[in-house]
Backbone as XML, in Angstrom:
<?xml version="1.0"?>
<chain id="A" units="angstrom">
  <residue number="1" name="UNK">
    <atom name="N" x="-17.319" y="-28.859" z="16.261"/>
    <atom name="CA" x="-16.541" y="-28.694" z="17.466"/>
    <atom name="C" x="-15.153" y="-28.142" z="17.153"/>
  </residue>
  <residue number="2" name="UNK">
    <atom name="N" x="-14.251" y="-29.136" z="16.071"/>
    <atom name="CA" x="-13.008" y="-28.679" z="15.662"/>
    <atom name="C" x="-13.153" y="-26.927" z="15.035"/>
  </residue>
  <residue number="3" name="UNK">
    <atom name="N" x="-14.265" y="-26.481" z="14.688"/>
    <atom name="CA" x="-14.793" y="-24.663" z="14.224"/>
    <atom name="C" x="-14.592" y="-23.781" z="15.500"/>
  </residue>
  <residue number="4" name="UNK">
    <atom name="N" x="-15.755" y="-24.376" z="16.640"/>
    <atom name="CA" x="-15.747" y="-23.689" z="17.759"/>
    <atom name="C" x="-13.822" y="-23.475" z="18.510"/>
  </residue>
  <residue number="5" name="UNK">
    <atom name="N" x="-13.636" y="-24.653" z="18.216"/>
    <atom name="CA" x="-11.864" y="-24.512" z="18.906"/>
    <atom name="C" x="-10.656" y="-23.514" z="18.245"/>
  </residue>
  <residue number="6" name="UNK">
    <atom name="N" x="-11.325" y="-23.355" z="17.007"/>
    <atom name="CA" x="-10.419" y="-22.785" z="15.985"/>
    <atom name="C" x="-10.737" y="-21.269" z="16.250"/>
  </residue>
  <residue number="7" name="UNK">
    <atom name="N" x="-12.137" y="-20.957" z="16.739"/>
    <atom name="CA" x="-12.452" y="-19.704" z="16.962"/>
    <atom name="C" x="-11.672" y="-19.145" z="17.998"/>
  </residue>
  <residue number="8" name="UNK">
    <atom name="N" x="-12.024" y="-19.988" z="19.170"/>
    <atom name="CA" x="-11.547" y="-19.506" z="20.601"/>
    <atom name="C" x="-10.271" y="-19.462" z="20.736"/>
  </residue>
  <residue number="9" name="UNK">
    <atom name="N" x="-8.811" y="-20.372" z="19.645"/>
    <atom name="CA" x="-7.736" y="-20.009" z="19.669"/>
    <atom name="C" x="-7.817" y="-18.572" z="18.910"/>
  </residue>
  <residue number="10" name="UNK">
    <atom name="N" x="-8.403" y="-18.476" z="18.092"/>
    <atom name="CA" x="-7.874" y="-17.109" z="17.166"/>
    <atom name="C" x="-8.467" y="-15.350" z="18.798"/>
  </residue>
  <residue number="11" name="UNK">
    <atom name="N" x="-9.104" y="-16.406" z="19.173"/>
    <atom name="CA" x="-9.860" y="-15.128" z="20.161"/>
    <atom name="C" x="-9.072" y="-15.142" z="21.306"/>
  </residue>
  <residue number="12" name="UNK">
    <atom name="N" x="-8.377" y="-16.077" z="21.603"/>
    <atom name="CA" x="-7.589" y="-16.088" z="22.896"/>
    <atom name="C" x="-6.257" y="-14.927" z="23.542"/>
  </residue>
  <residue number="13" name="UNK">
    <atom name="N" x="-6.076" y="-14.728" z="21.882"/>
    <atom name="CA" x="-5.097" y="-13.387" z="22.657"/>
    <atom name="C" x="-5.726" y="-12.347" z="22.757"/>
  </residue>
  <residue number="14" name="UNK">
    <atom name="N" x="-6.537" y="-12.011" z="22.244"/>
    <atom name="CA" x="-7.476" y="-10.570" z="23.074"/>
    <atom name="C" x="-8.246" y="-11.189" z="24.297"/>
  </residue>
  <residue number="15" name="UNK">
    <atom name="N" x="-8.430" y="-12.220" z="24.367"/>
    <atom name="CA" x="-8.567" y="-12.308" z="25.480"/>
    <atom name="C" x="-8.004" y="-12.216" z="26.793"/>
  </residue>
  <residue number="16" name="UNK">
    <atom name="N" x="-6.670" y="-12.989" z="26.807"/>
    <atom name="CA" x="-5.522" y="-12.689" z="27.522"/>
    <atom name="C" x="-5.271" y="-11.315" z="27.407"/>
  </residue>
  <residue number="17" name="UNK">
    <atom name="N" x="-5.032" y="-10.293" z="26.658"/>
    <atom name="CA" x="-4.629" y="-8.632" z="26.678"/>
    <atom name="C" x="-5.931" y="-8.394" z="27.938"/>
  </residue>
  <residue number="18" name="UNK">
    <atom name="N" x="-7.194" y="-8.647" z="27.378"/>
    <atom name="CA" x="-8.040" y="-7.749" z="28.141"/>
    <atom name="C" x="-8.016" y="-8.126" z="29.763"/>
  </residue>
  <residue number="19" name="UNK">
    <atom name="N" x="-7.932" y="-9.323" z="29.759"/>
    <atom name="CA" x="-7.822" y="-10.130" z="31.312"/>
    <atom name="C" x="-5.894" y="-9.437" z="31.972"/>
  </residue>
  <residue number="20" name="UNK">
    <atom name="N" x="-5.027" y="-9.366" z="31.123"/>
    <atom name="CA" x="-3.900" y="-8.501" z="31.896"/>
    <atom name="C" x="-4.092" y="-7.191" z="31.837"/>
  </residue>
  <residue number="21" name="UNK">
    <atom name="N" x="-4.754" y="-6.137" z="30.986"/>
    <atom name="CA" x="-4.702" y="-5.070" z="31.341"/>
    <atom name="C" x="-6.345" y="-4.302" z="31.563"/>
  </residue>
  <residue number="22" name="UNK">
    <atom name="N" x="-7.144" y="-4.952" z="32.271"/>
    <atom name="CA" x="-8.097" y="-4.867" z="32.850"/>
    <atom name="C" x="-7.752" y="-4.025" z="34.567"/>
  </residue>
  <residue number="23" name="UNK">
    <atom name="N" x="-6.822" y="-3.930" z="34.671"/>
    <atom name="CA" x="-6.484" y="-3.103" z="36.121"/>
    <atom name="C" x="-6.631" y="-1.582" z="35.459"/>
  </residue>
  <residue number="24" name="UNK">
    <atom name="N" x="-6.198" y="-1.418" z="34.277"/>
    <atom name="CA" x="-5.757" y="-0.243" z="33.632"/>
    <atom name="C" x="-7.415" y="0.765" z="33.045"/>
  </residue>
  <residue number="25" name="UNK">
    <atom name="N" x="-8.219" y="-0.253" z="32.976"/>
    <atom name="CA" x="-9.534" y="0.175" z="32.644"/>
    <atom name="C" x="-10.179" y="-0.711" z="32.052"/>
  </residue>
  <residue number="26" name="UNK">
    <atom name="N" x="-11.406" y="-0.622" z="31.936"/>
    <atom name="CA" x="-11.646" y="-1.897" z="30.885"/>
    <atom name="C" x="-12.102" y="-1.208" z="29.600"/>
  </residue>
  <residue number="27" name="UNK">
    <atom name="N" x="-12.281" y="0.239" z="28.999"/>
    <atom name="CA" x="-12.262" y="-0.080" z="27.821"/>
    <atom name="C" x="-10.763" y="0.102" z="27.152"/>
  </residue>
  <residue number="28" name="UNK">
    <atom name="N" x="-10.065" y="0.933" z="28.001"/>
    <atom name="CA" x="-8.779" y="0.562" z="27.622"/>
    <atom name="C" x="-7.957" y="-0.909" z="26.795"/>
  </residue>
  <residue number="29" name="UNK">
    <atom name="N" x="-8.365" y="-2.131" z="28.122"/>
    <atom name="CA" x="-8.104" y="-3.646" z="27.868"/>
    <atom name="C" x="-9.228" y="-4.152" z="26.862"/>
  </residue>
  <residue number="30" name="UNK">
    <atom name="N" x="-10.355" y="-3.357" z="26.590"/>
    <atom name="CA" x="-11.117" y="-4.180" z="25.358"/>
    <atom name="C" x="-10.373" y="-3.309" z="23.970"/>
  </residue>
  <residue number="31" name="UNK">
    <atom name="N" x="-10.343" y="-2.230" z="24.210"/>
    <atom name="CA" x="-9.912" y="-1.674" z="22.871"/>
    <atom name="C" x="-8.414" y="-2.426" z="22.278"/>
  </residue>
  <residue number="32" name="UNK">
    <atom name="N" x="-7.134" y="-2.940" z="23.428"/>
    <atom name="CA" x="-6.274" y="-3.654" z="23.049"/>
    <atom name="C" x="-6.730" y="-4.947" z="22.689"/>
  </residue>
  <residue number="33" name="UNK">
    <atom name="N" x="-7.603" y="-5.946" z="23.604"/>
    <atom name="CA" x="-7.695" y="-6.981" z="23.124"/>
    <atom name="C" x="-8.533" y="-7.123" z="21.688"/>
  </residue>
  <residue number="34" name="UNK">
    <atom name="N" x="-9.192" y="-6.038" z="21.245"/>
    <atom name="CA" x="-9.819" y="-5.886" z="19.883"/>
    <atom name="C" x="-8.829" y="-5.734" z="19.006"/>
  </residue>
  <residue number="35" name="UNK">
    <atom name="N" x="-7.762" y="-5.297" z="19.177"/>
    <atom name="CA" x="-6.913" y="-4.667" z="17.745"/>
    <atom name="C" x="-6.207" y="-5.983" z="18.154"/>
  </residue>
  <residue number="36" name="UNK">
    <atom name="N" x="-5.483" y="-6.514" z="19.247"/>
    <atom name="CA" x="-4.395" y="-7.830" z="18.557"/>
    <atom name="C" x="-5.510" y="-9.315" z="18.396"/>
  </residue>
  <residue number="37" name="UNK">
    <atom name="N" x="-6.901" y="-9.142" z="18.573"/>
    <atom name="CA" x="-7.885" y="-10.441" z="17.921"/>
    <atom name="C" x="-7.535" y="-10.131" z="16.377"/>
  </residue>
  <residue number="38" name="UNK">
    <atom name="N" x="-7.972" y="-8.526" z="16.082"/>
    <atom name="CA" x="-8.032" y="-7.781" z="14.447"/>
    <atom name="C" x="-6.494" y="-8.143" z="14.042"/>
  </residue>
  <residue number="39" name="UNK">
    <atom name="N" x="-5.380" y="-8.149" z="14.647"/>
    <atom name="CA" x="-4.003" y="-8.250" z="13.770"/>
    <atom name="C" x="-3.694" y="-10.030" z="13.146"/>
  </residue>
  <residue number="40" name="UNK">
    <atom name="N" x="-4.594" y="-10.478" z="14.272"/>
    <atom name="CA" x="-3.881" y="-11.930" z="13.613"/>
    <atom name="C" x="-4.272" y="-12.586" z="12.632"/>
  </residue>
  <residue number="41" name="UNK">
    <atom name="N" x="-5.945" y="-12.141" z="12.089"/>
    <atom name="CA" x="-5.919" y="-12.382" z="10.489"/>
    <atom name="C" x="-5.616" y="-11.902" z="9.358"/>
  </residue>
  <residue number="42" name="UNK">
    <atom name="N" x="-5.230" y="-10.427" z="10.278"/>
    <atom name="CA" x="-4.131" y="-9.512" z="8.834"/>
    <atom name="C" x="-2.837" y="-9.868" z="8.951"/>
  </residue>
  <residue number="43" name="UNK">
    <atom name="N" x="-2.339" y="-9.965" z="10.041"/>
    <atom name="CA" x="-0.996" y="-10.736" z="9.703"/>
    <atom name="C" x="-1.028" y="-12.038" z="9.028"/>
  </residue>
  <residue number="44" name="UNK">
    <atom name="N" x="-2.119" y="-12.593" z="8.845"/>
    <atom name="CA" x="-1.788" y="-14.258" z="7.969"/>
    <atom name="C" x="-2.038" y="-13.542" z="6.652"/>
  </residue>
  <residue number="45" name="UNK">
    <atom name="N" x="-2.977" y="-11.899" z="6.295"/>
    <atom name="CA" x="-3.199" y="-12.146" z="4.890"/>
    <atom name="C" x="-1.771" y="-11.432" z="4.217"/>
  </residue>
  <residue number="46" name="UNK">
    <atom name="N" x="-1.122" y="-10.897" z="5.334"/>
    <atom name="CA" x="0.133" y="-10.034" z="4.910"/>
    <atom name="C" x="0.944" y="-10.787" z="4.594"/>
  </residue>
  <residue number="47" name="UNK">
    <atom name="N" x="1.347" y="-12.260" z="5.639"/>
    <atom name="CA" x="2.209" y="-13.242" z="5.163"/>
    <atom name="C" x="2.128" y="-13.992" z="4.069"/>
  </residue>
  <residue number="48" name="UNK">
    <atom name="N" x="0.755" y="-14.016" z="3.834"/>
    <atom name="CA" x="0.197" y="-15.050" z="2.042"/>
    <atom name="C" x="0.475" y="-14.086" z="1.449"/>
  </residue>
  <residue number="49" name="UNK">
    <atom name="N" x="0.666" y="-12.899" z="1.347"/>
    <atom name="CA" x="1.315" y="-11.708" z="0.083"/>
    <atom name="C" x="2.349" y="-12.081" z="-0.255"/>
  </residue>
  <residue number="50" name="UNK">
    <atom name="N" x="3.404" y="-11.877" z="0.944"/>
    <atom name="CA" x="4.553" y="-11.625" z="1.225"/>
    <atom name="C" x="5.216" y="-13.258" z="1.091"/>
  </residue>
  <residue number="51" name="UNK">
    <atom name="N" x="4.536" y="-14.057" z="1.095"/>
    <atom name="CA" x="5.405" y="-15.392" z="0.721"/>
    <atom name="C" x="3.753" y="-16.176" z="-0.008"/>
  </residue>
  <residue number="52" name="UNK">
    <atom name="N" x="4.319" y="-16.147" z="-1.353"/>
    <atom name="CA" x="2.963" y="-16.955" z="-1.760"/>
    <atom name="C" x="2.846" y="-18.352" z="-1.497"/>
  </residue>
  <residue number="53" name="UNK">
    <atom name="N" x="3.983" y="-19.352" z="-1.495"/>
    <atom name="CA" x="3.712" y="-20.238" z="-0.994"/>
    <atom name="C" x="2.893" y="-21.120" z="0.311"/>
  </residue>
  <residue number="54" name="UNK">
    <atom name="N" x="2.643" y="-19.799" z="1.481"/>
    <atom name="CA" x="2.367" y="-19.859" z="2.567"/>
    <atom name="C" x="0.434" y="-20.179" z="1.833"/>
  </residue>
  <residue number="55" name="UNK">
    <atom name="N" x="0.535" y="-19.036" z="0.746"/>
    <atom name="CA" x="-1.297" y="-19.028" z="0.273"/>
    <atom name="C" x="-1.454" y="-20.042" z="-0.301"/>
  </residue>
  <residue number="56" name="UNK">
    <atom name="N" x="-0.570" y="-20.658" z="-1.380"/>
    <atom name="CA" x="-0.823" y="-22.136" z="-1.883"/>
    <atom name="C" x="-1.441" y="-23.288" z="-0.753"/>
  </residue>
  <residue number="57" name="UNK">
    <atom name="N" x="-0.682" y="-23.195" z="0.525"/>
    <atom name="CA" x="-0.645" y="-24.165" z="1.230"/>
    <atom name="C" x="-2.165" y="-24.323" z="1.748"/>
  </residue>
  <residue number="58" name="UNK">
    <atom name="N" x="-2.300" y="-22.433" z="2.436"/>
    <atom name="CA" x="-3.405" y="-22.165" z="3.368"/>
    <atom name="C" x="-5.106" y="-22.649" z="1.944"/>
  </residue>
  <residue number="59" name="UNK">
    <atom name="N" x="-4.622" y="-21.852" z="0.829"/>
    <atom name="CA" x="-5.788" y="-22.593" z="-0.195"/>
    <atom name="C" x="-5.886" y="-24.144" z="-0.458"/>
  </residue>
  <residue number="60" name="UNK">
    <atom name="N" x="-4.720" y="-24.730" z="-0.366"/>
    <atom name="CA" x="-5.373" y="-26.083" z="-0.722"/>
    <atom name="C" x="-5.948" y="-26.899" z="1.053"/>
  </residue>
  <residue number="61" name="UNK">
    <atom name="N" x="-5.540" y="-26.523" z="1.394"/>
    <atom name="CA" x="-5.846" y="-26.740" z="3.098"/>
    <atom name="C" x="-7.800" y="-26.479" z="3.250"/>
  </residue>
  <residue number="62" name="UNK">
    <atom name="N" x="-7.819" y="-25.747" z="2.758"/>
    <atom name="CA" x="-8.822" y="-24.801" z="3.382"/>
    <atom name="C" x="-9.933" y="-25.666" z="2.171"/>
  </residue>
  <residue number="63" name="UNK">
    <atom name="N" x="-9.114" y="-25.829" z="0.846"/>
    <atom name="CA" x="-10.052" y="-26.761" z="-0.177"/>
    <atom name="C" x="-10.294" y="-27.633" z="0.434"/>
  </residue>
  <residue number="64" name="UNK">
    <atom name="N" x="-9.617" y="-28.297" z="0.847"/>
    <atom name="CA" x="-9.786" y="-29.465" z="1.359"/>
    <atom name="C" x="-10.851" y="-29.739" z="2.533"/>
  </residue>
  <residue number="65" name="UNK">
    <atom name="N" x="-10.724" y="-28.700" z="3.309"/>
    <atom name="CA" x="-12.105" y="-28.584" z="4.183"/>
    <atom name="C" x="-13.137" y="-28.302" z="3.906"/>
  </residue>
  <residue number="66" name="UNK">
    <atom name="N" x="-13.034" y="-27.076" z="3.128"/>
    <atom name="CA" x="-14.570" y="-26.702" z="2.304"/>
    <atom name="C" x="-15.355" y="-28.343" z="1.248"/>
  </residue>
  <residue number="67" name="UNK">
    <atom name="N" x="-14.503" y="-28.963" z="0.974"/>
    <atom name="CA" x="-15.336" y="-29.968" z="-0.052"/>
    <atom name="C" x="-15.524" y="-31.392" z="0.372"/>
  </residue>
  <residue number="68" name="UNK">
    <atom name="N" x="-14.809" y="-31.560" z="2.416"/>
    <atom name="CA" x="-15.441" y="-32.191" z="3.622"/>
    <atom name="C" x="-16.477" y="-31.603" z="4.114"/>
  </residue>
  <residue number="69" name="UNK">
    <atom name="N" x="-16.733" y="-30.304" z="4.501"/>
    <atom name="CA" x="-18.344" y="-29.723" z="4.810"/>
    <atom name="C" x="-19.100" y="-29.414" z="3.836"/>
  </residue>
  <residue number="70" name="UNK">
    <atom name="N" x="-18.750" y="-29.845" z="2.396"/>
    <atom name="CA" x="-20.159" y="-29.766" z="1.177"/>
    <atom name="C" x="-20.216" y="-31.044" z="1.949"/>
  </residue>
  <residue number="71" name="UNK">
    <atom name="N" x="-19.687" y="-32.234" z="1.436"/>
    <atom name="CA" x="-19.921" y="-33.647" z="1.611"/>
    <atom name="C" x="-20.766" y="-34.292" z="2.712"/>
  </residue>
  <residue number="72" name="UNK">
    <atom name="N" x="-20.749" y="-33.055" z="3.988"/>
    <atom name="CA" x="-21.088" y="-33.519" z="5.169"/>
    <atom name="C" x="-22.409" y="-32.553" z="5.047"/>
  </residue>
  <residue number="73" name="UNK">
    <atom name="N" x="-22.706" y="-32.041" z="4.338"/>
    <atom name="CA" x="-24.247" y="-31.346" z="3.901"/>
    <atom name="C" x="-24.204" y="-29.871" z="4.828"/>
  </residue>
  <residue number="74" name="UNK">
    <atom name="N" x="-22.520" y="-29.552" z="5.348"/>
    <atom name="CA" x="-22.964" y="-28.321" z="5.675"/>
    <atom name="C" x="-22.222" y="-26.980" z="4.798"/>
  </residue>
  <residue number="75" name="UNK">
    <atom name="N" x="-23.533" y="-26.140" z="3.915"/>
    <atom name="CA" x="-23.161" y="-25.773" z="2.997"/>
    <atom name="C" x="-22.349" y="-24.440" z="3.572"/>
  </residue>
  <residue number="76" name="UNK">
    <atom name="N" x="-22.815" y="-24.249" z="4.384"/>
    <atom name="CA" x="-22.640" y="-22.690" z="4.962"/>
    <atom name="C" x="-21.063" y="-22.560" z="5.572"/>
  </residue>
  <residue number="77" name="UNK">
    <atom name="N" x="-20.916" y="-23.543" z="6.016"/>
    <atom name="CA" x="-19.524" y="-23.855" z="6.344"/>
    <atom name="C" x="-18.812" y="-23.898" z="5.132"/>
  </residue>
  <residue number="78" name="UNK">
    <atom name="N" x="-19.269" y="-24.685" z="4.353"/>
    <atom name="CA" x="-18.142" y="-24.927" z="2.854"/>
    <atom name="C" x="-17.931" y="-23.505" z="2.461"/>
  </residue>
  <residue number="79" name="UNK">
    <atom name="N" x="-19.000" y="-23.180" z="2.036"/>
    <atom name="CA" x="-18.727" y="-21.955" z="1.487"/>
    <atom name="C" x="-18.133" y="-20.362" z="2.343"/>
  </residue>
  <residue number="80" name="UNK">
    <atom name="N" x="-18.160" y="-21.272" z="3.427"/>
    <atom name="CA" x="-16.985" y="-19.777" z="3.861"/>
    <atom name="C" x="-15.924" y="-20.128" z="4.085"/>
  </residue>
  <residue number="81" name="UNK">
    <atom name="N" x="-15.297" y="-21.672" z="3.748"/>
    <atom name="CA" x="-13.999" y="-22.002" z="3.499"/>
    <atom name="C" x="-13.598" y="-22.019" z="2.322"/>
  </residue>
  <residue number="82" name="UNK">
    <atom name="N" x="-14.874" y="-21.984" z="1.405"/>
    <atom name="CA" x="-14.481" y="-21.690" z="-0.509"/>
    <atom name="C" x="-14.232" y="-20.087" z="-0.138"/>
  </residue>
  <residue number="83" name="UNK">
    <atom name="N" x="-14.628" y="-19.159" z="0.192"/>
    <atom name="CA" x="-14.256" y="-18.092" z="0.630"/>
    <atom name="C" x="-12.835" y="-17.798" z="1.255"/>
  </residue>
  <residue number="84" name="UNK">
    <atom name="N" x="-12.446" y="-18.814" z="2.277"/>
    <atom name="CA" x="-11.415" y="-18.494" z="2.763"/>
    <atom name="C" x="-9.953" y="-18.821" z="1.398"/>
  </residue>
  <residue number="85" name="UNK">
    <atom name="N" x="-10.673" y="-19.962" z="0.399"/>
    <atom name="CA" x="-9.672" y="-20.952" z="-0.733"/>
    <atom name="C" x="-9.043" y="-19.590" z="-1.732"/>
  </residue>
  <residue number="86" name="UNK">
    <atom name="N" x="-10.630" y="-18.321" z="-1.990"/>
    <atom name="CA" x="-10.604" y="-17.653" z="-2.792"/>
    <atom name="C" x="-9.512" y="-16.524" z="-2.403"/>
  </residue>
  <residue number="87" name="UNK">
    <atom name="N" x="-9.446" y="-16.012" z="-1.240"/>
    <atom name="CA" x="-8.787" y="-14.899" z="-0.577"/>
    <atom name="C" x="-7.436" y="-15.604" z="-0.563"/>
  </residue>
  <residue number="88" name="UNK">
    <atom name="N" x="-7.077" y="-17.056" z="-0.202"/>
    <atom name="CA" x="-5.995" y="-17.125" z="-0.318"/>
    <atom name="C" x="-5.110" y="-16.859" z="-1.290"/>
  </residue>
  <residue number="89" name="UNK">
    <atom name="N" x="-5.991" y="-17.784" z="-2.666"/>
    <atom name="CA" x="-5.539" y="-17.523" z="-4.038"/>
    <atom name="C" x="-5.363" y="-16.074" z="-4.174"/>
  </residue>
  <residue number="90" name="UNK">
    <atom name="N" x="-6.036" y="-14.990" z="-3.790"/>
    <atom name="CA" x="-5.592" y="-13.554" z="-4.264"/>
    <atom name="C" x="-4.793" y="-13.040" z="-3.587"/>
  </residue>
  <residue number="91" name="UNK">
    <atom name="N" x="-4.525" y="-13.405" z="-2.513"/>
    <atom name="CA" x="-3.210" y="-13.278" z="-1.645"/>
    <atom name="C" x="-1.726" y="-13.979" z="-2.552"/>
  </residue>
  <residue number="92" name="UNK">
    <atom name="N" x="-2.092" y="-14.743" z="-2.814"/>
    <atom name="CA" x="-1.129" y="-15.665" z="-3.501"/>
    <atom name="C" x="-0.869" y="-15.151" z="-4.536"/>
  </residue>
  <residue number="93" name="UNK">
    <atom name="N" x="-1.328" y="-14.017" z="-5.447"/>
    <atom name="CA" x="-1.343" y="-13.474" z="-6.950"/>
    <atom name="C" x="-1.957" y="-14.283" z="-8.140"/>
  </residue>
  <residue number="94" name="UNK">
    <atom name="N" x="-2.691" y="-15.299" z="-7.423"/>
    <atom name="CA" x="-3.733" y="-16.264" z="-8.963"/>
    <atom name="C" x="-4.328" y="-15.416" z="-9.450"/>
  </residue>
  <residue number="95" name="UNK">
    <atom name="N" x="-5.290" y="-15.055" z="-8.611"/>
    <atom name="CA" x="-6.469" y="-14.691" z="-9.201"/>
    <atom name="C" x="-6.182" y="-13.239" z="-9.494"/>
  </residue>
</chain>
């Protein structure tokens, strides 16, 4: 449930773009609400560059979840938060 919520915030501002500029056209308002859904996980990987501490935080965070959904037997989940642990670290300059 706490996954599904995490989605629909990250989706909510293209959503909002397309629902305000939906007078204007709608592929107009989908093509905006597609690029600022697309900016807000490049802006977090630009900010873990640009301040590594931000990637320390977001990797041990994200460890920490990935090795609650091994524990809870869901692997598929873990491992796309060991995914998310790994990208941080290379954001961060570890790896």
């Amino acid at each position: 449930m706490l996954l599904f919520v995490i989605c629909l915030a990250g989706l909510s501002p293209g959503i909002a773009t397309v629902w305000l500029l939906r007078h204007r056209g709608w592929l107009l308002a989908t093509a905006a609400g597609l690029a600022v859904t697309l900016a807000l996980p490049g802006l977090l990987l630009v900010a873990m560059v640009a301040m590594p501490p931000l990637g320390y935080l977001i990797a041990a965070l994200s460890a920490a979840v990935a090795v609650r959904a091994y524990d809870d037997g869901r692997v598929f989940v873990g491992t796309a938060w060991a995914v998310v642990v790994v990208a941080a670290f290379a954001c961060a300059g570890v790896l």
